[in-house]
N, C-alpha and C positions, 0 to 999 in steps of 0.2 A: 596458385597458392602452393607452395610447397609441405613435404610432407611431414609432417607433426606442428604445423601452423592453423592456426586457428582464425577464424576471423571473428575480430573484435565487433562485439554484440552490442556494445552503443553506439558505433559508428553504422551498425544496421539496421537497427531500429529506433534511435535518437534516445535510448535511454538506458541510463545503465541496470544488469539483472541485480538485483541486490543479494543473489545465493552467488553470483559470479566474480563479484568483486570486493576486494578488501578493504575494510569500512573506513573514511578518509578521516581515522583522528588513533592515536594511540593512545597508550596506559598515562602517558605523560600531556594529553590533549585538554585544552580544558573548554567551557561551556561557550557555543559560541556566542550565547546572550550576553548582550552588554552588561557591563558590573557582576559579570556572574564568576565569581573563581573556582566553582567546581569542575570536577575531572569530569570528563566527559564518558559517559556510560553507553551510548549508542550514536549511531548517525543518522539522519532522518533528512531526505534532499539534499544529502553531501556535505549539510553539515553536523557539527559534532552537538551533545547537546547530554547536561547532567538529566538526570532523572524528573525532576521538575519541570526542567523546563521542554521535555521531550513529549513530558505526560500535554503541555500547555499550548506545544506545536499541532501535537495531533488530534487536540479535541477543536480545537480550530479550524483546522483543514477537516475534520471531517464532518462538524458543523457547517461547512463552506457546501462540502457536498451534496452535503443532507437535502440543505436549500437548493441547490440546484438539482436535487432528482427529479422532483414534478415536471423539471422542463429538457427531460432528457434526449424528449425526443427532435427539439432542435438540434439537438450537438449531433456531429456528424459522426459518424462511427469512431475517427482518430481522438476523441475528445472524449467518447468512455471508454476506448482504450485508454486515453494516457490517466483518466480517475482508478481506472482499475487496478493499472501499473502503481498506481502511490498505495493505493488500498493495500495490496500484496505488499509493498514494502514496509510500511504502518503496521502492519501486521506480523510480520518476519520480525519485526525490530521489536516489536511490544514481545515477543513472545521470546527473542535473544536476551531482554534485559530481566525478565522476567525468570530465566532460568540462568544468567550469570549472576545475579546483583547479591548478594546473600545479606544483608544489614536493609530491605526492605518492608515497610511498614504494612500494616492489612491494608491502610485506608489506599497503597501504593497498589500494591498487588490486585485490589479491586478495580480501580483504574486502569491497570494494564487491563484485566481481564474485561473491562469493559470496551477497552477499546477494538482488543483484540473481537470481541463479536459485533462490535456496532460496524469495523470496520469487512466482516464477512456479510453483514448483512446489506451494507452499502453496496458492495461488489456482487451481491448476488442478484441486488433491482437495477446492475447498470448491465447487467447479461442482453445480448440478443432475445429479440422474444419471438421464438418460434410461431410460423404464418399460423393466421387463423383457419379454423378446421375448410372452411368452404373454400378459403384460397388454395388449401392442399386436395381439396378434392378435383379443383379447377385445372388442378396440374397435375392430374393424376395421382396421387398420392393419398392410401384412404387414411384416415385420419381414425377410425379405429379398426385395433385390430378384428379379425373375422374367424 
């Protein structure tokens, strides 16, 4: 690789960083929902999506998650990574429209901010979960401090 080249992060990790790249709809973008002619105020999975219907995508996906946390320990590790990856961008996006949108309503604003914590609280039960005390003891490691 040469120098001041960068290697492209979705071609690394199959997914794009959402702080890394630029959001795929402009001032002129409008709502990717069908029959929808609003401008589009954020992107959320790459696509564009007015404020309604952004608030509509994400309590969906993270109702999707919700249901699937109890069984998270089937998923293989790539599989809460990729929930945690959407969480973080769920999140980034609720809290960019939240802080560009200015003609937003309370009932709007409680939404964002709901999502914005439902969607840290998701991501914080799909964390590793540190070995249990006896396992760390089993391997050396004491499990409290002394």
């Amino acid at each position: 690789m040469a120098v001041g080249q960068t290697e492209n992060p979705q071609k690394r990790f199959g997914a794009p960083r959402a702080e890394q790249s630029a959001p795929p709809f402009s001032a002129s973008s409008r709502c990717a929902a069908p029959d929808c002619a609003a401008s589009a105020a954020t992107a959320l999975l790459q696509q564009p999506w007015c404020v309604s219907h952004f608030l509509v995508q994400s309590y969906q996906a993270l109702e999707q998650i919700e249901k699937n946390r109890d069984h998270t320990h089937l998923l293989r590790e790539s599989g809460r990574a990729d929930a945690r990856t959407f969480l973080d961008e769920c999140s980034l996006q609720a809290l960019a429209v939240s802080l560009r949108s200015n003609n937003l309503s309370n009932l709007e604003r409680g939404r964002l901010l709901d999502i914005l914590l439902w969607a840290g609280e998701l991501s914080e039960s799909l964390r590793p979960t540190p070995q249990k005390s006896s396992e760390a003891q089993h391997n050396g490691v004491l499990s409290e401090p002394v």
